[in-house]
Biopython code that builds the backbone (N, CA, C, O; Angstrom):
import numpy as np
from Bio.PDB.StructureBuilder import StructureBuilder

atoms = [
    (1, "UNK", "N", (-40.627, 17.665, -106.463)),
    (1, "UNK", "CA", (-41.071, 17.114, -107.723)),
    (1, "UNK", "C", (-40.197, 15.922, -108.076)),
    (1, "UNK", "O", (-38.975, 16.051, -108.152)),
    (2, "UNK", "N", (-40.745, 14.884, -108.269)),
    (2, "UNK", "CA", (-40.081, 13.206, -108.458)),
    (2, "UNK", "C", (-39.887, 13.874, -109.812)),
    (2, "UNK", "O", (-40.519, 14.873, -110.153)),
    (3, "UNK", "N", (-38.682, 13.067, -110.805)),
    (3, "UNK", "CA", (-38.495, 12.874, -111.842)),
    (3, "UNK", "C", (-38.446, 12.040, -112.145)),
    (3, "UNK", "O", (-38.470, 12.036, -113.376)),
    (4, "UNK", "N", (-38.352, 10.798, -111.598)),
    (4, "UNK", "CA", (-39.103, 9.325, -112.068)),
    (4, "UNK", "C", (-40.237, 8.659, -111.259)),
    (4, "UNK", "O", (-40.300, 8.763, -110.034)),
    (5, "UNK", "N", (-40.750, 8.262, -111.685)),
    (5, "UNK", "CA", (-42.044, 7.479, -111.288)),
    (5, "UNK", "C", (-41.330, 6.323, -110.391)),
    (5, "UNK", "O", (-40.452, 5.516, -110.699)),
    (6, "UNK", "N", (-42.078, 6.553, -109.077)),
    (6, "UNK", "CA", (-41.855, 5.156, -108.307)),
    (6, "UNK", "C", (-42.486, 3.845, -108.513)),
    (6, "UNK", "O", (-43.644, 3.450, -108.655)),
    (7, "UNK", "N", (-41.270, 3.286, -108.479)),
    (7, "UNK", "CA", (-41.436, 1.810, -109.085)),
    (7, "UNK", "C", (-42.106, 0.709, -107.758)),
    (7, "UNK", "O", (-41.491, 0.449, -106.723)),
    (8, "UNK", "N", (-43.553, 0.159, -108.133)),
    (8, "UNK", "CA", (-43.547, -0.592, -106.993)),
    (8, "UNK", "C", (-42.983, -1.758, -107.325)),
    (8, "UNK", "O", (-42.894, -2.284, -108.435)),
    (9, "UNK", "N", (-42.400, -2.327, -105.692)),
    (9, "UNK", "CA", (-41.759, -3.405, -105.567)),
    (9, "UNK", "C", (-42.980, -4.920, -106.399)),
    (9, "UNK", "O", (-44.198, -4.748, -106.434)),
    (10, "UNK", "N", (-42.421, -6.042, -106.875)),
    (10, "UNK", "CA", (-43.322, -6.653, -107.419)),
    (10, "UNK", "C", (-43.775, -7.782, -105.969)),
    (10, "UNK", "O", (-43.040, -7.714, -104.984)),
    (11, "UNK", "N", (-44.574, -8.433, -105.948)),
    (11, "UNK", "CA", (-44.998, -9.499, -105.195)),
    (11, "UNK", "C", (-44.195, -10.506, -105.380)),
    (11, "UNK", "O", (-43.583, -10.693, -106.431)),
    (12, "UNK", "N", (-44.127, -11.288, -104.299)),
    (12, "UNK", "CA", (-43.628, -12.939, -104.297)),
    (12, "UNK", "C", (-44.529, -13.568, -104.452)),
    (12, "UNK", "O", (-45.652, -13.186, -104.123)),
    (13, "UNK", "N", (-44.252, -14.868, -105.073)),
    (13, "UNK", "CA", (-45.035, -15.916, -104.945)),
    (13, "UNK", "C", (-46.257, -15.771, -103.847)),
    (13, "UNK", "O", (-47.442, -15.458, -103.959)),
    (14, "UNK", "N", (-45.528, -16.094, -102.879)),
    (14, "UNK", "CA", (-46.694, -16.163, -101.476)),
    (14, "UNK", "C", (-47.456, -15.308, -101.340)),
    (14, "UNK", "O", (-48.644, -15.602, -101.208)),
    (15, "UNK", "N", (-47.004, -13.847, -101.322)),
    (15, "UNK", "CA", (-47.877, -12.567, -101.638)),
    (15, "UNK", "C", (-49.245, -13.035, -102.533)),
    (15, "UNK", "O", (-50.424, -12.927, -102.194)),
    (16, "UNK", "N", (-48.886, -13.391, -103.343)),
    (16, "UNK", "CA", (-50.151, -13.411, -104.686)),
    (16, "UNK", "C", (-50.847, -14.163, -104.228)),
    (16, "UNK", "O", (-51.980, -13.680, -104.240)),
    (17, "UNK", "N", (-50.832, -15.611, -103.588)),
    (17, "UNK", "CA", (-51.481, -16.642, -102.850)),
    (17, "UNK", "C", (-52.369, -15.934, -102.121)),
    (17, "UNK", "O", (-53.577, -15.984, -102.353)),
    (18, "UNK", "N", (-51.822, -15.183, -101.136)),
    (18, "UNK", "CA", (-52.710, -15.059, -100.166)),
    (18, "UNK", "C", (-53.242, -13.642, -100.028)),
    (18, "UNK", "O", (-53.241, -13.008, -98.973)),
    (19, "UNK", "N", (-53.790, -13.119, -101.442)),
    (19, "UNK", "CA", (-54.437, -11.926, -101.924)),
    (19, "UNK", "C", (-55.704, -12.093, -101.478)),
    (19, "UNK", "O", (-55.916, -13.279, -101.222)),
    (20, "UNK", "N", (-56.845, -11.225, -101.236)),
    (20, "UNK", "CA", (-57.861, -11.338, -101.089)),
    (20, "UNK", "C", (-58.420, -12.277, -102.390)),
    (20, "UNK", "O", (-59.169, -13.184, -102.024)),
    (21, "UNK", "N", (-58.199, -12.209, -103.702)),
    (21, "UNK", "CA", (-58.879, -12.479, -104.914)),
    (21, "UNK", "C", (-58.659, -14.155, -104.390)),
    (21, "UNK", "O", (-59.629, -14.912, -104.425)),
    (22, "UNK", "N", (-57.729, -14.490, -104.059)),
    (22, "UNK", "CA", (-56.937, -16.223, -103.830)),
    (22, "UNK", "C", (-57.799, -16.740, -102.785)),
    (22, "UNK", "O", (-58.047, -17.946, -102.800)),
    (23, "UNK", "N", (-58.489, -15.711, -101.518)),
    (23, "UNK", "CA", (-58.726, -16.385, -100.441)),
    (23, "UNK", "C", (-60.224, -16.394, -100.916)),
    (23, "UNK", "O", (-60.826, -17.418, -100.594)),
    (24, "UNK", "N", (-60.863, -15.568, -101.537)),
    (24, "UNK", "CA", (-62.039, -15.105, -101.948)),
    (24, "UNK", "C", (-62.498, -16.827, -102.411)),
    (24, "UNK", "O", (-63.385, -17.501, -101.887)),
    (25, "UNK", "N", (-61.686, -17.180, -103.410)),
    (25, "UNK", "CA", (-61.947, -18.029, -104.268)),
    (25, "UNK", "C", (-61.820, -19.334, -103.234)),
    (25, "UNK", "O", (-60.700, -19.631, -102.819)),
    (26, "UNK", "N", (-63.074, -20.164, -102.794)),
    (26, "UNK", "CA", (-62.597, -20.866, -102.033)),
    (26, "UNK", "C", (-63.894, -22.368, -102.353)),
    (26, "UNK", "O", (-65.094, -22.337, -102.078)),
    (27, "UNK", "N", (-63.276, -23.298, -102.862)),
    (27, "UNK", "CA", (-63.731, -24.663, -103.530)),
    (27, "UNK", "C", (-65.174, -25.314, -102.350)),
    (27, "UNK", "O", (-66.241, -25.883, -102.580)),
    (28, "UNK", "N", (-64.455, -24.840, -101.045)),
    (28, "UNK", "CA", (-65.585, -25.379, -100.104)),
    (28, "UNK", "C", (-66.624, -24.900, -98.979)),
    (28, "UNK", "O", (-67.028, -25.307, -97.890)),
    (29, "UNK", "N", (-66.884, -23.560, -100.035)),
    (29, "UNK", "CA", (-67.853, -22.553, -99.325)),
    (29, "UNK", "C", (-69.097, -23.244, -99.861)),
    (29, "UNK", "O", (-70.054, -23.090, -99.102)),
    (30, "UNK", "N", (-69.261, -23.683, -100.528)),
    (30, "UNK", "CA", (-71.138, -23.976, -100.414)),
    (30, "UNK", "C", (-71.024, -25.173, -99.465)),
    (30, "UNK", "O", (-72.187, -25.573, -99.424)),
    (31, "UNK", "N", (-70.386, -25.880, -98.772)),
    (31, "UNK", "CA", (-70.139, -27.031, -97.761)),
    (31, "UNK", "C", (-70.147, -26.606, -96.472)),
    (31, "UNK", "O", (-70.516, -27.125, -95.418)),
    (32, "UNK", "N", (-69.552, -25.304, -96.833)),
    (32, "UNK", "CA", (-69.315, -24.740, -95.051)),
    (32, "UNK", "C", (-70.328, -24.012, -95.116)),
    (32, "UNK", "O", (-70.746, -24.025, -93.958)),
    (33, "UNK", "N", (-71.184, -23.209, -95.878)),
    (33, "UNK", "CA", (-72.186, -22.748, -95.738)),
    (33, "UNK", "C", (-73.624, -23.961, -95.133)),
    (33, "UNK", "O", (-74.256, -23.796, -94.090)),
    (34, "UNK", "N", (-73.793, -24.897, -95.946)),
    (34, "UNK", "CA", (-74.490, -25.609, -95.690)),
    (34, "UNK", "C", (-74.169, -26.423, -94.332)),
    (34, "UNK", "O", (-75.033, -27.243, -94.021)),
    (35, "UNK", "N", (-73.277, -26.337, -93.652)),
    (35, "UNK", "CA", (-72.875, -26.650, -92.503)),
    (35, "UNK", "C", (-73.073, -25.800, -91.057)),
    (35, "UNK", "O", (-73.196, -25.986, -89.846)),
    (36, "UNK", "N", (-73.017, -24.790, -92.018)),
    (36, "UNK", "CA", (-73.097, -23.765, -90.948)),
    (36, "UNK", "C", (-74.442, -23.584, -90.825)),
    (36, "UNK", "O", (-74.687, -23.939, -89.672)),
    (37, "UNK", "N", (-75.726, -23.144, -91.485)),
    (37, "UNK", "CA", (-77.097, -22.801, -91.602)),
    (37, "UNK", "C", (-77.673, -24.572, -91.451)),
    (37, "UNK", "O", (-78.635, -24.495, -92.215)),
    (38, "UNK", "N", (-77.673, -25.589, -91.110)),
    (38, "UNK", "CA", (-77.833, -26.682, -90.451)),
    (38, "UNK", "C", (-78.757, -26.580, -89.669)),
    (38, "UNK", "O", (-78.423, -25.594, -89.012)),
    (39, "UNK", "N", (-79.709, -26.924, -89.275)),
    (39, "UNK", "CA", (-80.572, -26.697, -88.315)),
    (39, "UNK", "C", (-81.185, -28.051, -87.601)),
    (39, "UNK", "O", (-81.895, -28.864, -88.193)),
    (40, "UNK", "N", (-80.871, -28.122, -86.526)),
    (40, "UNK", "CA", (-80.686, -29.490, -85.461)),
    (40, "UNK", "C", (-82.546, -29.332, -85.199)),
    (40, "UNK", "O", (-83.074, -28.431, -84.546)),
    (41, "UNK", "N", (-83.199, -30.356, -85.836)),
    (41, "UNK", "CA", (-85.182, -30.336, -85.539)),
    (41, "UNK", "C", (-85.533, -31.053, -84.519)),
    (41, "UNK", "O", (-86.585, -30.917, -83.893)),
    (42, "UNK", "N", (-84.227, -32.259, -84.190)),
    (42, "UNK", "CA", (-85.113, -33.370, -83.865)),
    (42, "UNK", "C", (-83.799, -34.208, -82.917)),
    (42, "UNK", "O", (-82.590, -34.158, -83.147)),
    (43, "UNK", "N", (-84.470, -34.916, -81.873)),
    (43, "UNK", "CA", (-83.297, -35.079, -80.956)),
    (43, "UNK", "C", (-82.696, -36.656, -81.472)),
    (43, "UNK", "O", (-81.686, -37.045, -80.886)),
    (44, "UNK", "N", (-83.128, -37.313, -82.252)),
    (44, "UNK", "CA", (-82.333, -38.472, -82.964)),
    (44, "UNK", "C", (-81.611, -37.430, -83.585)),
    (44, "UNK", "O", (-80.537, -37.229, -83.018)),
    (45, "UNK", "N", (-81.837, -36.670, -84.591)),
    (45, "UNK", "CA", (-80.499, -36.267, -85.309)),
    (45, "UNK", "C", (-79.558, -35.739, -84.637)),
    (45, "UNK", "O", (-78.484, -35.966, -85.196)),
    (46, "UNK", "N", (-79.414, -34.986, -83.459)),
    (46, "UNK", "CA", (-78.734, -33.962, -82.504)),
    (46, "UNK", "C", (-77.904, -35.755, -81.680)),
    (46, "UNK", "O", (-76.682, -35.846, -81.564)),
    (47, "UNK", "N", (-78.752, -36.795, -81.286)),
    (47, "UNK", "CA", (-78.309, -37.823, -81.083)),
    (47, "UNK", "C", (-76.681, -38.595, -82.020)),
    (47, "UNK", "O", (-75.648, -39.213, -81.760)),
    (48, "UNK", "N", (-77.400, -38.024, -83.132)),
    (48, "UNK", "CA", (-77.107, -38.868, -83.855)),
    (48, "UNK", "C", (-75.393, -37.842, -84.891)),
    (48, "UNK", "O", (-74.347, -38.248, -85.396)),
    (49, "UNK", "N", (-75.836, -36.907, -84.770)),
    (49, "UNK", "CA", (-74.600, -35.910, -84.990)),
    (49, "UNK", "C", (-73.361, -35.895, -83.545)),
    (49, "UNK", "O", (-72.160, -35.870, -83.817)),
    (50, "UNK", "N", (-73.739, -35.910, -82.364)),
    (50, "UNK", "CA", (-73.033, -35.925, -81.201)),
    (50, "UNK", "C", (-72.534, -37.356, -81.186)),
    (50, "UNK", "O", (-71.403, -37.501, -80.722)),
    (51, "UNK", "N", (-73.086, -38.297, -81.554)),
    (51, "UNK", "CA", (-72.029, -39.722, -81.745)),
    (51, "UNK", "C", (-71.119, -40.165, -82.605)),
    (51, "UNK", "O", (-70.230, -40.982, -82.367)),
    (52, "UNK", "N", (-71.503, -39.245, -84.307)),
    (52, "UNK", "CA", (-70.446, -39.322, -85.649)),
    (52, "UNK", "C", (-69.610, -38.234, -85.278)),
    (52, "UNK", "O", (-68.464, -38.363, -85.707)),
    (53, "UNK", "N", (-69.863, -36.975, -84.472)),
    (53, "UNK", "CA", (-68.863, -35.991, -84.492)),
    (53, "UNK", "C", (-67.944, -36.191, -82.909)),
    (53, "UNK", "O", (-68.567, -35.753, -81.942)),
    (54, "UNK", "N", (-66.637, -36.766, -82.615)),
    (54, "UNK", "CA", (-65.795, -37.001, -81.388)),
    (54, "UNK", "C", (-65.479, -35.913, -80.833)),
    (54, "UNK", "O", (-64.923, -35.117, -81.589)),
    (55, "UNK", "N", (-65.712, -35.404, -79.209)),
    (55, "UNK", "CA", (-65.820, -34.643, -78.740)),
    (55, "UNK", "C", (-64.162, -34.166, -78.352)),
    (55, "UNK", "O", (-63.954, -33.150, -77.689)),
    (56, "UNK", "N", (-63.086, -35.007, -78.838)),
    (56, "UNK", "CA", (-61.853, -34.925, -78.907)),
    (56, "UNK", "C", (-61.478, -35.687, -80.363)),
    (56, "UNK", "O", (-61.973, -36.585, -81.045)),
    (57, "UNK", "N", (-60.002, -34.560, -80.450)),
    (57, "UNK", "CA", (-59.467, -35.019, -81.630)),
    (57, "UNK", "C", (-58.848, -36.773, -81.668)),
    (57, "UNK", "O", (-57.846, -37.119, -81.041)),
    (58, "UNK", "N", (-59.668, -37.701, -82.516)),
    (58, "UNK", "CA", (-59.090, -39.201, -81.954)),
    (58, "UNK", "C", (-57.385, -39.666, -82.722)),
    (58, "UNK", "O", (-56.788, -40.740, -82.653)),
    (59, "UNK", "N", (-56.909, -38.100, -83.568)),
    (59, "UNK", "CA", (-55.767, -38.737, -84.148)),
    (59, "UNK", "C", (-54.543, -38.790, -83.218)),
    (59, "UNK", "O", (-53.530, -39.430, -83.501)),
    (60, "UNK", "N", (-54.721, -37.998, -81.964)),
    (60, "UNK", "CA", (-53.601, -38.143, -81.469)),
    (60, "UNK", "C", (-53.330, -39.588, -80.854)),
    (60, "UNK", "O", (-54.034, -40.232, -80.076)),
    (61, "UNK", "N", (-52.124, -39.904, -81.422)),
    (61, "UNK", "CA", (-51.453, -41.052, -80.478)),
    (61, "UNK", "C", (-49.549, -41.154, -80.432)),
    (61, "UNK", "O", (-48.611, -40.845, -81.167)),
    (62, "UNK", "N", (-49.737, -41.712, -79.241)),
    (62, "UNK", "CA", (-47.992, -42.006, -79.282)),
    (62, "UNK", "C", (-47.855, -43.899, -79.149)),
    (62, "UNK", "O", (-48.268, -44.935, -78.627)),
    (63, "UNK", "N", (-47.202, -43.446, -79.811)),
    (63, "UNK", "CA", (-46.998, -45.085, -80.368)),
    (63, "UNK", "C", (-45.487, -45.755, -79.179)),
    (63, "UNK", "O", (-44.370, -45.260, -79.330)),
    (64, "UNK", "N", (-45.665, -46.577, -78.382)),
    (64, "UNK", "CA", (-44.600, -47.261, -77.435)),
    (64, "UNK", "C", (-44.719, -48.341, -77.878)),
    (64, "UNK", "O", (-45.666, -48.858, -78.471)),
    (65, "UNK", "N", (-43.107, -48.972, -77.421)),
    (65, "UNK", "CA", (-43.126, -50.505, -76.916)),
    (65, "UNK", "C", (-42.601, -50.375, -75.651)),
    (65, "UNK", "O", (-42.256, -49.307, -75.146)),
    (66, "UNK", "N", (-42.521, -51.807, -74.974)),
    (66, "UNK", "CA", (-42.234, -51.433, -74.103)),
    (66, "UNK", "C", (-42.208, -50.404, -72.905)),
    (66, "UNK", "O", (-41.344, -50.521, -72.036)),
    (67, "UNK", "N", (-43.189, -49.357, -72.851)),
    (67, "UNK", "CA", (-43.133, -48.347, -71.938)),
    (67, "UNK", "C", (-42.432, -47.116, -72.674)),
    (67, "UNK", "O", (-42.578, -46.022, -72.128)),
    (68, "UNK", "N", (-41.726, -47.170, -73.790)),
    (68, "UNK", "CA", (-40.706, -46.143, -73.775)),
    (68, "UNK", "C", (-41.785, -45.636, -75.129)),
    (68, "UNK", "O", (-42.350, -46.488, -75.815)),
    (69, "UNK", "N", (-41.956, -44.182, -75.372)),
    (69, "UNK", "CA", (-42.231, -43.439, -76.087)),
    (69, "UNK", "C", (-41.133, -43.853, -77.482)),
    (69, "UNK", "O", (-39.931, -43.734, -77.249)),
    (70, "UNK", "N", (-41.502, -44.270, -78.724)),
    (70, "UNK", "CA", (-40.963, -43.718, -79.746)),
    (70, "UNK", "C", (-41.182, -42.756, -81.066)),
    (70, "UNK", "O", (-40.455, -42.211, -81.897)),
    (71, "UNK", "N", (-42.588, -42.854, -80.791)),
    (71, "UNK", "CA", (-43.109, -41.464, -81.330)),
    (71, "UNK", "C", (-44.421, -41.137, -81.443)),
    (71, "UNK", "O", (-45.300, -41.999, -81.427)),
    (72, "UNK", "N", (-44.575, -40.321, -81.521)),
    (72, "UNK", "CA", (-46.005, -38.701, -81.327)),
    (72, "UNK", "C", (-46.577, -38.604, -82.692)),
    (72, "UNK", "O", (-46.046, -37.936, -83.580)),
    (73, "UNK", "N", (-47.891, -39.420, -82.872)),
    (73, "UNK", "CA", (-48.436, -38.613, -84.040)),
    (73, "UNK", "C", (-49.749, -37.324, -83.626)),
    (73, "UNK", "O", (-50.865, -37.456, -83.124)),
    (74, "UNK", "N", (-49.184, -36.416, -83.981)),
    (74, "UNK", "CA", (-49.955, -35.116, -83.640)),
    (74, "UNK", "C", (-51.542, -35.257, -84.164)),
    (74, "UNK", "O", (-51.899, -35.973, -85.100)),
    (75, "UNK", "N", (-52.445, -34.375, -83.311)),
    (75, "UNK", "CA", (-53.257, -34.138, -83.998)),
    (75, "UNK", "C", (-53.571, -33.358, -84.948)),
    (75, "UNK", "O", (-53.184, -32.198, -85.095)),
    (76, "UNK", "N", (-54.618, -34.249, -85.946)),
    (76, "UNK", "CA", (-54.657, -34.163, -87.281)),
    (76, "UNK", "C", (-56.119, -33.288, -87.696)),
    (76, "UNK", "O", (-56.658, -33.096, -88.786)),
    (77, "UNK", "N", (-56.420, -32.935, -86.526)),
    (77, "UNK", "CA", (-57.824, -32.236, -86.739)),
    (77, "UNK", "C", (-57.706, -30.756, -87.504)),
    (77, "UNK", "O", (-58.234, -30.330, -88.531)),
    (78, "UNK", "N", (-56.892, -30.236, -86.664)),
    (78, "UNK", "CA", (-56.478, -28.356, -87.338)),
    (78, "UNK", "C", (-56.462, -28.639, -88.584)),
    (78, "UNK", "O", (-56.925, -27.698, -89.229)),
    (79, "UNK", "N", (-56.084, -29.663, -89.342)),
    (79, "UNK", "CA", (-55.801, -30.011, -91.099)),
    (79, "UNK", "C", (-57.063, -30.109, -91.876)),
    (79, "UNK", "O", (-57.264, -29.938, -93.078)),
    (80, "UNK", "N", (-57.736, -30.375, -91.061)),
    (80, "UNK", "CA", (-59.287, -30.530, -91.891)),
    (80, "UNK", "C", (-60.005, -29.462, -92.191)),
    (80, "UNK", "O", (-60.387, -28.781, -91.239)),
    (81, "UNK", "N", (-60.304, -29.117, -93.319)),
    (81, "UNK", "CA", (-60.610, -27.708, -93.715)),
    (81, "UNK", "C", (-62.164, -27.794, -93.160)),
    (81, "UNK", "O", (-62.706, -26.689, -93.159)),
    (82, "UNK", "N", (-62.696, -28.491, -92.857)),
    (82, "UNK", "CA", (-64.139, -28.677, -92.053)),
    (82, "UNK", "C", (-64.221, -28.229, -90.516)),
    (82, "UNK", "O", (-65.243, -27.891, -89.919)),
    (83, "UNK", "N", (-63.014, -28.296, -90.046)),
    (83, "UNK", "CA", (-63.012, -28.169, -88.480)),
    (83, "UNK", "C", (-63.983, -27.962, -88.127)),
    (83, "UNK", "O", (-64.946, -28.708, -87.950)),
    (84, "UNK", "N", (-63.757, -26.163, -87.872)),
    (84, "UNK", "CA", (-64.597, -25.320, -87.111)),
    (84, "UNK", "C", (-66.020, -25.877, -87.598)),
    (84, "UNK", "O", (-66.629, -26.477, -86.712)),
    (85, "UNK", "N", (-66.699, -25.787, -88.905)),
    (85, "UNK", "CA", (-67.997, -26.053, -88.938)),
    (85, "UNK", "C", (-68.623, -27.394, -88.089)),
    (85, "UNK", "O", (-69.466, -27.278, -87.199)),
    (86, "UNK", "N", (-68.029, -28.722, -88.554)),
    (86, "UNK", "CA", (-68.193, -29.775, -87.864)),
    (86, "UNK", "C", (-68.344, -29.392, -86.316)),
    (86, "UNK", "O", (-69.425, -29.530, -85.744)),
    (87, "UNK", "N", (-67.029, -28.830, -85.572)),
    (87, "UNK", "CA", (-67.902, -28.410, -83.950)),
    (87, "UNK", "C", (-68.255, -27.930, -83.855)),
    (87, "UNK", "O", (-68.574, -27.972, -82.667)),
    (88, "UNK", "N", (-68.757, -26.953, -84.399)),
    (88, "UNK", "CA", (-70.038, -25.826, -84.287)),
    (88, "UNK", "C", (-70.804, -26.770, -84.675)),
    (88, "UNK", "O", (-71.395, -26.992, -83.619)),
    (89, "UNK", "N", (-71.216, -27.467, -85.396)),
    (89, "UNK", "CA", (-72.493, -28.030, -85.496)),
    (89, "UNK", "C", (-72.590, -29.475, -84.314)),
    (89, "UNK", "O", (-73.691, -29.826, -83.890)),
    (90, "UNK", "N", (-71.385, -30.149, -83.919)),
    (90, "UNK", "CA", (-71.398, -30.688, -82.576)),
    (90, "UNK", "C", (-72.021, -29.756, -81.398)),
    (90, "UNK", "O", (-72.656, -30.381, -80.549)),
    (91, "UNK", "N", (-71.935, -28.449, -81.241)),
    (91, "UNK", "CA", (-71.714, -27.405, -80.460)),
    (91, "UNK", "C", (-73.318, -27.292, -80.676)),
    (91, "UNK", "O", (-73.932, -27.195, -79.613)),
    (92, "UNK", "N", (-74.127, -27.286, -81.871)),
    (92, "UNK", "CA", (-75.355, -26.671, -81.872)),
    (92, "UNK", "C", (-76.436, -28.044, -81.508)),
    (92, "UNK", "O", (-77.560, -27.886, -81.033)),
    (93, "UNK", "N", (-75.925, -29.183, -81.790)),
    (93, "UNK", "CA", (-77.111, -30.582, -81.246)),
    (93, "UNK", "C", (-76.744, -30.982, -79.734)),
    (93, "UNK", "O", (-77.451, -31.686, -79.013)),
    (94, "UNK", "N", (-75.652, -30.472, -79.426)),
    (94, "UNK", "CA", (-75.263, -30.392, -77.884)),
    (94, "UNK", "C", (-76.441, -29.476, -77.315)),
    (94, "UNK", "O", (-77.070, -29.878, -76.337)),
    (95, "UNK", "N", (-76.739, -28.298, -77.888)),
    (95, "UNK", "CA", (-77.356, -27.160, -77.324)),
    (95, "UNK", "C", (-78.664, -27.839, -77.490)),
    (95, "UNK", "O", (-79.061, -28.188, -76.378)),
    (96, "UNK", "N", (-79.286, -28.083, -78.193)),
    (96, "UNK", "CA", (-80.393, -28.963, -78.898)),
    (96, "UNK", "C", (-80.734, -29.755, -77.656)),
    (96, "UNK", "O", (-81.662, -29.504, -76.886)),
    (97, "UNK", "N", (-79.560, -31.089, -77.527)),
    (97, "UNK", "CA", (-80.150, -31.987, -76.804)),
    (97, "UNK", "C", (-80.742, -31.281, -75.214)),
    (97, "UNK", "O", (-81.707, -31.702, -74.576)),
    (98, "UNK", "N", (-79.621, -29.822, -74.745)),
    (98, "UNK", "CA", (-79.562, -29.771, -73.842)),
    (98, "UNK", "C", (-80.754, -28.954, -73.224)),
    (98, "UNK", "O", (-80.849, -28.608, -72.046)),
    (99, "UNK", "N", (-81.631, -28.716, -74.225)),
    (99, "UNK", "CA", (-82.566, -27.813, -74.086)),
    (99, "UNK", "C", (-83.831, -29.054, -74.185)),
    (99, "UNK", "O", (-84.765, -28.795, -73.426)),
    (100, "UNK", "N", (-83.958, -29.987, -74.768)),
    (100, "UNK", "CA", (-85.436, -31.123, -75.171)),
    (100, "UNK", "C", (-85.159, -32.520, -74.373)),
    (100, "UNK", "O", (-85.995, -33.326, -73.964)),
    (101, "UNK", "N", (-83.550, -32.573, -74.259)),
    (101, "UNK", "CA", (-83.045, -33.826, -73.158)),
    (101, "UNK", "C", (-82.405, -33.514, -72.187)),
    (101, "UNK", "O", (-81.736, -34.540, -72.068)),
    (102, "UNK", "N", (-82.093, -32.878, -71.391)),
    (102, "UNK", "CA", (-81.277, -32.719, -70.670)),
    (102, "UNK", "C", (-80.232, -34.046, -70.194)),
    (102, "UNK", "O", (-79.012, -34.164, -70.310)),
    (103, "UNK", "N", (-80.998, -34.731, -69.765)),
    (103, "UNK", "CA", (-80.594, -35.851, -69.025)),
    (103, "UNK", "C", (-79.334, -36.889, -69.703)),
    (103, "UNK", "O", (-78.482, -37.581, -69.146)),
    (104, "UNK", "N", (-79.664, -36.634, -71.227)),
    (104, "UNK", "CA", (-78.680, -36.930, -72.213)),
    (104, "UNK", "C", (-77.440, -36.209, -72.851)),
    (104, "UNK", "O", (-76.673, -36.487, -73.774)),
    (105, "UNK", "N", (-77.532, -35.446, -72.208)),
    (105, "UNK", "CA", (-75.989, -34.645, -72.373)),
    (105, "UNK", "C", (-74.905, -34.667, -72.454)),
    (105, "UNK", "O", (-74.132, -34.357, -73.361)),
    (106, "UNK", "N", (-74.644, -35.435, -70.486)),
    (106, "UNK", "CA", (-73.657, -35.883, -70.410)),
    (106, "UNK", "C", (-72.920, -37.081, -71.034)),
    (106, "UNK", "O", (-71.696, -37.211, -71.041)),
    (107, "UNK", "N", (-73.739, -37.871, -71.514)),
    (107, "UNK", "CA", (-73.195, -38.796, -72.546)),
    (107, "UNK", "C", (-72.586, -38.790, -73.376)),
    (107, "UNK", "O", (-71.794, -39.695, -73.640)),
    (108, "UNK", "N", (-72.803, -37.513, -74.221)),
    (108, "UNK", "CA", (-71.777, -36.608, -74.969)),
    (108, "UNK", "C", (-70.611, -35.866, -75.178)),
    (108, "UNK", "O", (-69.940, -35.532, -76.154)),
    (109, "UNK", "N", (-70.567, -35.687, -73.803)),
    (109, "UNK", "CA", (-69.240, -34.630, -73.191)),
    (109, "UNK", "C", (-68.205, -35.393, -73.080)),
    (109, "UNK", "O", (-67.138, -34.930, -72.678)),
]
sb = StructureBuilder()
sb.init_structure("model")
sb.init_model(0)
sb.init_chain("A")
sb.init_seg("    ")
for serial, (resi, resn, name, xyz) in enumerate(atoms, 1):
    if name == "N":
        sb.init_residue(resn, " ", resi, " ")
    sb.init_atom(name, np.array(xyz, "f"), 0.0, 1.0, " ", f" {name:<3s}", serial, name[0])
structure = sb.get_structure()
């Protein structure tokens, strides 16, 4: 038999952040929704999504003179809260073309 009530420990900062209620709440779900349910009709648009969306991240660069490395700017893609949807929807006019064009595919890759 306890004679005092256990005390729960309180949360940190960060704890509370990353509560379900914090992640729940999220500013760019009707964007990623509408990104995601997208539907590729027509092979100009599947064209035309596979040329605005780069099949590699274009931020990486290292900046030289002379031959000698002086520095690495990383890629900047993981930062974009769009990622994943954007190549999935690269990923779905790829599938698109590859099924109504074939022949145009590789242009993409």
């Amino acid at each position: 038999m306890l004679l005092f009530p256990r005390q729960q420990a309180s949360k940190s900062p960060t704890e509370k952040l990353a509560s379900p209620a914090a992640i729940a709440f999220d500013l760019l779900r009707p964007l990623r929704q509408w990104l995601n349910h997208l539907e590729i009709v027509d092979v100009d648009q599947a064209r035309m999504i596979c040329q605005l969306v780069p099949a590699q991240c274009p931020f990486a660069q290292e900046i030289s003179l002379t031959g000698l490395i002086h520095f690495k700017i990383p890629p900047l893609c993981k930062l974009n809260p769009l990622y994943e949807e954007v190549v999935a929807l690269r990923f779905k006019a790829l599938c698109y073309l590859a099924e109504n064009s074939p022949s145009e595919v590789c242009r993409y890759c």
